[in-house]
C-alpha positions in Angstrom: 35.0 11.1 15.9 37.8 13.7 17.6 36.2 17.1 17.4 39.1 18.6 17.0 39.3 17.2 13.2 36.5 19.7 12.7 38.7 22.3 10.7 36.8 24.0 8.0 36.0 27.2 9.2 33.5 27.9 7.2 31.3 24.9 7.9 28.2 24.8 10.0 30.2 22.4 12.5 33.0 24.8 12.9 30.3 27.3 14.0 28.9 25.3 16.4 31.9 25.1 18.1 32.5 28.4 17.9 29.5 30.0 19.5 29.3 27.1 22.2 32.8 28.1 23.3 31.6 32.0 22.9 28.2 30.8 25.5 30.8 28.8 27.5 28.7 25.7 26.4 31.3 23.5 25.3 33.4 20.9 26.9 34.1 17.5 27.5 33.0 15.5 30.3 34.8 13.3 32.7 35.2 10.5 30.1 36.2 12.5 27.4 32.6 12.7 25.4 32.1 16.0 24.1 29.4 18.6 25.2 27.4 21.4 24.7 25.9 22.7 27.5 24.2 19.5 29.2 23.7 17.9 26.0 25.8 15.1 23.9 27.1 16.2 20.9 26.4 13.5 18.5 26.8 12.6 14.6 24.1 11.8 12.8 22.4 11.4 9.5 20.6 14.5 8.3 17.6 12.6 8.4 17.5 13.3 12.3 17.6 17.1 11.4 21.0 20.0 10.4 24.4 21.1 12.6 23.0 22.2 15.9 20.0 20.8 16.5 18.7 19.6 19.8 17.6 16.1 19.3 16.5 13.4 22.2 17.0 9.3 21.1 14.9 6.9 22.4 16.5 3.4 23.1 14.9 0.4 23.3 15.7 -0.1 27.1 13.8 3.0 28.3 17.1 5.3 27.6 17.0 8.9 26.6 20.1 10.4 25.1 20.2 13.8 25.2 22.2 15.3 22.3 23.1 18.0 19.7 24.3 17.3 16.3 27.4 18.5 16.2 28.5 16.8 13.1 27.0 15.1 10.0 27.3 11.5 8.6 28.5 11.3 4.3 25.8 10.2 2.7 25.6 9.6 -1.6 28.6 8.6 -3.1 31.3 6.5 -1.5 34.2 9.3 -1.6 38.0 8.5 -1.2 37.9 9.6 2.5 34.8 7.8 3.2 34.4 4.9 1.4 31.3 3.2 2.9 28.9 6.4 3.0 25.7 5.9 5.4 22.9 5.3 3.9 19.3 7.6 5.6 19.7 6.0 9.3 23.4 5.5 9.4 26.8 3.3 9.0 26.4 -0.3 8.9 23.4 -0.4 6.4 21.7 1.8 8.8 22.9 -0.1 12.1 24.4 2.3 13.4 22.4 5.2 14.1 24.6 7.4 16.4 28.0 8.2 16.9 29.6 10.4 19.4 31.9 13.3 19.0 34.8 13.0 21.7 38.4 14.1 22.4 39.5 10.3 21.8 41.4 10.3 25.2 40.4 8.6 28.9 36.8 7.1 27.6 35.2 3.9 26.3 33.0 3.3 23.4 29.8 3.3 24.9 27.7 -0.4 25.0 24.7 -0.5 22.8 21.3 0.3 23.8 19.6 -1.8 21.4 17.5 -0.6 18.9 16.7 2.7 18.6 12.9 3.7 18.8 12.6 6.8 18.0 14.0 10.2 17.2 13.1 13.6 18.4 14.4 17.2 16.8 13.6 20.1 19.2 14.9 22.9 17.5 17.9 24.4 16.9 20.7 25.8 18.8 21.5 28.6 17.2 18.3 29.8 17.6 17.9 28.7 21.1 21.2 28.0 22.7 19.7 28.5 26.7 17.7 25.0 25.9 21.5 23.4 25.9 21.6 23.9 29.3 18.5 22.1 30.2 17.8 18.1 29.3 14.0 18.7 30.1 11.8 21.3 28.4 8.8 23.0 29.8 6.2 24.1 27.0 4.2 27.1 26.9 1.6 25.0 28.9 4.1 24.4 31.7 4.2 20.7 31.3 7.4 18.5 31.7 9.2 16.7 29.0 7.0 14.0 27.6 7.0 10.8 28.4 7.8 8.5 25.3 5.5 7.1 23.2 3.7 4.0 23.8 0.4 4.1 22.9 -2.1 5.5 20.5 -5.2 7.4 21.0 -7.6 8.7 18.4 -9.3 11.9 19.6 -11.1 13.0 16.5 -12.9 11.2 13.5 -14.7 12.8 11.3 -16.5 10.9 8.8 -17.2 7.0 8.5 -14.9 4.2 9.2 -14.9 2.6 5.4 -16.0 -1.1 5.1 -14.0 -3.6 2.8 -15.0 -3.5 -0.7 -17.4 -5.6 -1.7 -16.5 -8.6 -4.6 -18.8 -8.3 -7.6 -17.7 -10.7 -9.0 -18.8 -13.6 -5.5 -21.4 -15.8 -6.9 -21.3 -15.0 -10.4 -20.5 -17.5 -13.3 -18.8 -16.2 -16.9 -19.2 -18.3 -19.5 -16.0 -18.2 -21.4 -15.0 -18.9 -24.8 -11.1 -18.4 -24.9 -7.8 -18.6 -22.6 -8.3 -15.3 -21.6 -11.0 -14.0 -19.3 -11.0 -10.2 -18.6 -13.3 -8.5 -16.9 -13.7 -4.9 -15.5 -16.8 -4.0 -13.0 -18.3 -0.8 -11.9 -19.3 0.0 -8.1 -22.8 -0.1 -9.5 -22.8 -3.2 -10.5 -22.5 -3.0 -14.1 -19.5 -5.7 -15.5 -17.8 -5.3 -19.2 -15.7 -8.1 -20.8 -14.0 -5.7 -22.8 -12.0 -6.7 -26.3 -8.1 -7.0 -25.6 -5.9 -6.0 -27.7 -2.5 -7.1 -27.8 -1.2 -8.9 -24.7 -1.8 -8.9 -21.0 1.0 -8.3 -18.9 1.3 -9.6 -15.2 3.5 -8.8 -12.4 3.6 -10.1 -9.0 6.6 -9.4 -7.2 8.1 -10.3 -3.6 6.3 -8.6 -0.8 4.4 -6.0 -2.4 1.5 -5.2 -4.9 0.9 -6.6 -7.9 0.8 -5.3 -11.3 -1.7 -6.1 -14.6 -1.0 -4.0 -17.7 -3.3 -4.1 -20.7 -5.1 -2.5 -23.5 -8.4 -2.2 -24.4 -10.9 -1.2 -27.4 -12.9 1.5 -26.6 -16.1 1.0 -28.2 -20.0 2.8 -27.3 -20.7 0.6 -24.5 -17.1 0.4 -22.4 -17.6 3.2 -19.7 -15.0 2.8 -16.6 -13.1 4.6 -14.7 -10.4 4.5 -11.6 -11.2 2.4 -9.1 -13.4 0.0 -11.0 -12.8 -3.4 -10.4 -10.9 -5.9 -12.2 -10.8 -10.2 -12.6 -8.2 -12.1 -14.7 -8.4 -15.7 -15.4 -6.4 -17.6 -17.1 -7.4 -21.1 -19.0 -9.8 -21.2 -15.5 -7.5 -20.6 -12.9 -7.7 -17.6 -10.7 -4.6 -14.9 -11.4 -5.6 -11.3 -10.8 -7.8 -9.3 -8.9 -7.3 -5.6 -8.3 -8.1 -2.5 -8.6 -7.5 0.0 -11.9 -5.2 3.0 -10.9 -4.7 4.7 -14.5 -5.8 4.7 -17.7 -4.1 6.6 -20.9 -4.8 6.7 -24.3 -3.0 6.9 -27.3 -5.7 7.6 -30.2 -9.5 7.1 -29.7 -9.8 3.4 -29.7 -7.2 2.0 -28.0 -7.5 2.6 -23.4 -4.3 1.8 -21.4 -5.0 0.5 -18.3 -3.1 0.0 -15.1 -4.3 -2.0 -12.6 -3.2 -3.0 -8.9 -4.3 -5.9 -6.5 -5.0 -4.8 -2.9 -1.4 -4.5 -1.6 -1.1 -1.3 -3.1 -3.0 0.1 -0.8 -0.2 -0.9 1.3 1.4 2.4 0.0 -0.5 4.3 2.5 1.9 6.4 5.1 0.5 5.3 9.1 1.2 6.1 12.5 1.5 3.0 14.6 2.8 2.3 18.2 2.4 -1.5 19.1 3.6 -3.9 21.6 4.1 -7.3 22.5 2.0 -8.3 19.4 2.8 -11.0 16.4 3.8 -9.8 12.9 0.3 -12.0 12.4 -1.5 -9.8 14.6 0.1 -6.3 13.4 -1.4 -7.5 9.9 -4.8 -8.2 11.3 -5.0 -5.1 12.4 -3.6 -2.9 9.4 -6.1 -4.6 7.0 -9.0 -3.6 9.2 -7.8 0.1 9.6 -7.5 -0.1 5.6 -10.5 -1.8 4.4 -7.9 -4.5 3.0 -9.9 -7.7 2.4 -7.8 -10.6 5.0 -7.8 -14.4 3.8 -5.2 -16.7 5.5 -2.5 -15.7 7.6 0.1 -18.1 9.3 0.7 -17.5 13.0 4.4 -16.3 12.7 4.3 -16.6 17.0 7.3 -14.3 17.8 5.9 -11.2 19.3 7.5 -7.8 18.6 9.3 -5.4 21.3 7.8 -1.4 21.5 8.1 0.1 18.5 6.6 3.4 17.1 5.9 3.9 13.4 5.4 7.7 12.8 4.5 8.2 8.6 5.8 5.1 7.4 4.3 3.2 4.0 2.6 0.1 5.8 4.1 -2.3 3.9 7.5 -0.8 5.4 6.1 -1.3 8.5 5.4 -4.8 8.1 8.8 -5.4 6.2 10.0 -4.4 9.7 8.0 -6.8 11.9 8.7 -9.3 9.4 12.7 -9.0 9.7 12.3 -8.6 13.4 10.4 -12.3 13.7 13.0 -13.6 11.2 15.7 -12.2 13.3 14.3 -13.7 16.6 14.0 -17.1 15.1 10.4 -16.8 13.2 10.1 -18.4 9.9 10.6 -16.1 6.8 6.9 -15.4 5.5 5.3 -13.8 2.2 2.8 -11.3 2.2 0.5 -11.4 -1.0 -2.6 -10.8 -2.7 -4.5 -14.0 -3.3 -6.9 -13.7 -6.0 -8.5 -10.2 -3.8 -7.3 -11.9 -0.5 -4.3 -10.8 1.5 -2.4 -13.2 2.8 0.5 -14.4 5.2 2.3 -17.5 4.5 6.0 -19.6 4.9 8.1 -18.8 2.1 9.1 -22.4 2.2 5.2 -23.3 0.9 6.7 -21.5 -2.3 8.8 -24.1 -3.8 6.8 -24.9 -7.3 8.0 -28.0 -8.9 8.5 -26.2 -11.9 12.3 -26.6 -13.9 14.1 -23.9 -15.6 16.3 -26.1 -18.5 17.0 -25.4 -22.2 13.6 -27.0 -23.1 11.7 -24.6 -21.1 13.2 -21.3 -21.9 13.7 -19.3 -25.1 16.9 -17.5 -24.0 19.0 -16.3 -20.4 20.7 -13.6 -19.5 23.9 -14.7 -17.6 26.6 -11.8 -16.5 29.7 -12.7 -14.6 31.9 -10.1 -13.2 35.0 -8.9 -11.6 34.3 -5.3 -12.1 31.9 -4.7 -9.1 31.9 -6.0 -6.0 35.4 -8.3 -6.5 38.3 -7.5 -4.6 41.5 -9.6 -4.1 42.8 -7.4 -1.7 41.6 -5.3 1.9 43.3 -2.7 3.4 41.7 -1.5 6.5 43.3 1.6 8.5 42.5 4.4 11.4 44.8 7.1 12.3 46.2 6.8 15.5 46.2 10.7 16.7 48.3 9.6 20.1 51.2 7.9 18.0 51.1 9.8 14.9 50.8 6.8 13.1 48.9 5.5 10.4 47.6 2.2 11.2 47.2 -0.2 8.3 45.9 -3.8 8.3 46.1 -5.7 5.2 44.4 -8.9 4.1 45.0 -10.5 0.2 44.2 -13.4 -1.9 47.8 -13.0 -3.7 47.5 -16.3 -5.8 44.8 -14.2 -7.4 47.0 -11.6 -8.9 47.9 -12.8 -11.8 44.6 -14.2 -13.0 42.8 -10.4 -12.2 45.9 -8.4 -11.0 45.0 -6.2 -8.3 41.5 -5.3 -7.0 41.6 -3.4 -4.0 39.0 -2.3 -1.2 40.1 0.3 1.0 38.1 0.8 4.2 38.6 3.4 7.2 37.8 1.9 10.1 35.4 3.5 12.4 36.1 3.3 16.1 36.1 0.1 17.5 36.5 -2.1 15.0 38.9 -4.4 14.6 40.9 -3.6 11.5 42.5 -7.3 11.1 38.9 -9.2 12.1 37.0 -6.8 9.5 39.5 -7.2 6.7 40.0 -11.2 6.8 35.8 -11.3 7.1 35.5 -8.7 4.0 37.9 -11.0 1.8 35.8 -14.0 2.5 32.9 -12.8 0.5 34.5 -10.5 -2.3 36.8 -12.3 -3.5 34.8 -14.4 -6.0 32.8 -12.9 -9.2 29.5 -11.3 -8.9 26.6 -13.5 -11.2 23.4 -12.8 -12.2 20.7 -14.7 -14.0 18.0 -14.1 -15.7 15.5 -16.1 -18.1 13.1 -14.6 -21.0 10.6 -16.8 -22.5 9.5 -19.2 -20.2 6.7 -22.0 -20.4 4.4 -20.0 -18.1 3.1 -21.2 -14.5 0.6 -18.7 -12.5 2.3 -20.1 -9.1 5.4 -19.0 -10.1 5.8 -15.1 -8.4 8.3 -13.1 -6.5 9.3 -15.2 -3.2 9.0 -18.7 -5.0 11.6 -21.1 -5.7 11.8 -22.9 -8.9 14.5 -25.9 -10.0 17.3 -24.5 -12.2 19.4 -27.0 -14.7 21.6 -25.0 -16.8 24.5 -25.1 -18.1 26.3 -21.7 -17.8 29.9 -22.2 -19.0 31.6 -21.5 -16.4 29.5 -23.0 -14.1 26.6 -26.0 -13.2 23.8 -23.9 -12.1 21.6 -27.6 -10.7 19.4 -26.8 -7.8 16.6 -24.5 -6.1 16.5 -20.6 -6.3 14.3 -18.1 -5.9 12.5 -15.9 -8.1 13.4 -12.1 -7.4 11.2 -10.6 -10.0 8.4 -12.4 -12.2 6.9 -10.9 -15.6 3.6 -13.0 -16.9 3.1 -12.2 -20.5 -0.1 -13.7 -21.7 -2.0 -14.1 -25.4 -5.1 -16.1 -25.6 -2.5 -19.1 -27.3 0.4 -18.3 -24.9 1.9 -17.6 -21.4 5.7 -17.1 -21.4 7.5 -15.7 -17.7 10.6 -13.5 -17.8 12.2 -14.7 -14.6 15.3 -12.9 -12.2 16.9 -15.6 -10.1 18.9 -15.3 -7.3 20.1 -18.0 -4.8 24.0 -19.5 -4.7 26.6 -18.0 -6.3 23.9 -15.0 -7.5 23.4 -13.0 -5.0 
């Protein structure tokens, strides 16, 4: 961005500016990048920290940029001048990380350094503007600048290192009566098959934790509380086991109980710095810091670059290393609770031969739309400050307009990008309706979760829906004479 567009006088950037010019700290250097003292001035997310901080990137290549936020990324809405607001990390879906703040005259854009690793705030110009004038810091101990992070070392434990729960329910046999088989187990040992009352209500989603909703009678015997263990079978076959994480009540005989299978656990916030290690690996080694009960898990082979994790929920973190393997090559994998087991496994093993028709469903939900997401026309433009003139690059679908009239995106472009490349991409992929499906009442089928792929054959109107696609979200409803699935599908023309 030009740092002379910074005109509000009353803003935080405008004050930067100001007392850097009153310290003689700002300029530009050689190239035209602007400067505070020795440091970059950069924009940024406030994630990284306010107007005037000191902050240090790390790059993946062993780069430090030495910086000061001199101005602030929109975030939130999109806004008429900034139509494509960043999202926490930056532009781009959080691609792009930082920008520089510059005079726009006798510089380049500079190359990418890869990924970026970390982020470092030191504090705060305005309360320390001397630091600007130094890219290293001494601390009070007279040590240099650190050295980035590429290790971890624990230096104090207190307590025990906790062992992985044991199963109560290895080696034991119910006998059974009915479809449903519920039952909930105390760390001492002592196991209920409690009455149920209504319905049970399972949900297993795409890469996360699992949910089992249900409701008991209380009678003089039932005694449980959080963390107690909990089984579901169903007609036999294995479906939930978890943990219960809250209870509520409603009168005096009735318990609500929320329960969660192992994943959840997942939630936990972690520091990790790793190396040159598999996504396979990384798991290994999460479930064993957590006392998270491992079964299977597929060698996904690509290993993954430096990376520091500092408070992140692990199942972020292996979101991460997932993506990364996917995006070197590596086969897309799911990460799931198995019947108290966590495991890693191809999506592709996922396909259930299970078909979505009118015989098998009580009703769908289909929406199609031009009112989000469609657009028949692009307009892409920058304002070029040397010329005076307002650059404007225009790409349209015109034998469009009289079916919808005109939709229009409008998009500032950011610099360099190509305004006539990014408009003719951006019409290729908006300029059809937006879908979504979704089916209620379904013959039930346990293997059927978030991640799998199930055959669709429906007739939609508008459309032949007639192949694969993959369950977003899954909701198991079961009675002791039913199982019915509410299903979201995506995959196609639903996106």
């Amino acid at each position: 961005m030009n740092w002379s567009a910074i005109t509000n006088t009353s803003s935080t950037q405008y004050q930067l500016i100001n007392e850097a010019e009153a310290n003689n700290d700002r300029h530009y250097d050689n190239e035209g990048y602007g400067m505070v003292g020795e440091r970059f001035a950069l924009a940024m997310t406030s994630t990284f920290g306010a107007i005037g901080d000191y902050v240090d990137v790390y790059m993946e290549n062993g780069r430090v940029i030495h910086g000061i936020l001199a101005d602030a990324k929109h975030q939130g809405q999109p806004v008429s001048w900034d139509p494509n607001p960043a999202n926490k990390w930056g532009h781009n879906n959080g691609e792009r990380i930082v920008e520089w703040v510059t005079n726009w005259r006798n510089h380049d854009n500079p190359p990418s350094d890869g990924c970026v690793l970390k982020v470092i705030n030191l504090g705060n110009y305005f309360e320390y503007p001397e630091y600007a004038n130094a890219s290293s810091y001494t601390s009070s101990s007279g040590s240099s600048e650190s050295k980035p992070i590429t290790t971890t070392a624990t230096m104090s434990y207190v307590g025990e290192q906790a062992g992985v729960r044991n199963n109560i329910f290895d080696g034991l046999r119910m006998k059974n009566q009915s479809n449903i088989e519920l039952y909930i187990a105390n760390p001492d040992g002592r196991i209920y098959k409690p009455v149920i009352c209504d319905k049970i209500e399972w949900e297993p989603p795409k890469n996360s934790y699992a949910m089992l909703g249900f409701t008991v009678l209380k009678d003089p015997v039932l005694d449980f509380q959080e963390g107690a263990q909990v089984i579901f079978k169903y007609r036999g076959e294995n479906v939930f086991c978890g943990y219960v994480f809250e209870k509520s009540r409603s009168d005096s005989y009735r318990i609500k109980v929320t329960a969660y299978d192992q994943l959840r656990y997942f939630n936990n916030k972690d520091i990790y710095v790793y190396q040159d290690i598999t996504a396979s690996e990384l798991l290994t080694a999460i479930c064993k810091d957590h006392s998270v009960k491992l079964g299977g898990v597929y060698d996904t082979g690509i290993k993954l670059p430096l990376t520091v994790e500092d408070n992140t929920p692990l199942i972020d973190i292996m979101y991460n290393a997932l993506q990364y393997t996917v995006s070197q090559g590596g086969i897309y994998c799911l990460l799931y609770d198995d019947f108290g087991q966590v495991r890693l496994d191809p999506q592709y093993w996922f396909r259930v031969p299970y078909a979505v028709n009118k015989e098998t469903v009580q009703s769908i939900d289909y929406t199609s739309s031009i009112n989000e997401g469609t657009f028949n026309r692009i307009k892409t433009y920058r304002d070029n400050e040397e010329t005076g003139v307002r650059e404007v690059y225009i790409n349209d679908k015109s034998a469009e307009f009289s079916q919808w009239g005109v939709l229009q995106y409008t998009h500032q472009l950011e610099d360099g990008q190509d305004g006539a490349a990014l408009a003719e991409n951006l019409i290729k992929i908006t300029t059809n309706k937006t879908r979504s499906l979704s089916v209620k009442g379904a013959f039930g089928d346990i293997r059927v979760r978030g991640g799998s792929s199930v055959f669709v054959d429906l007739d939609l109107g508008d459309l032949l829906q007639y192949g694969y696609m993959e369950v977003s979200g899954a909701k198991h409803t079961f009675t002791d004479s039913s199982h019915t699935m509410d299903l979201d599908l995506i995959g196609g023309q639903f996106i």
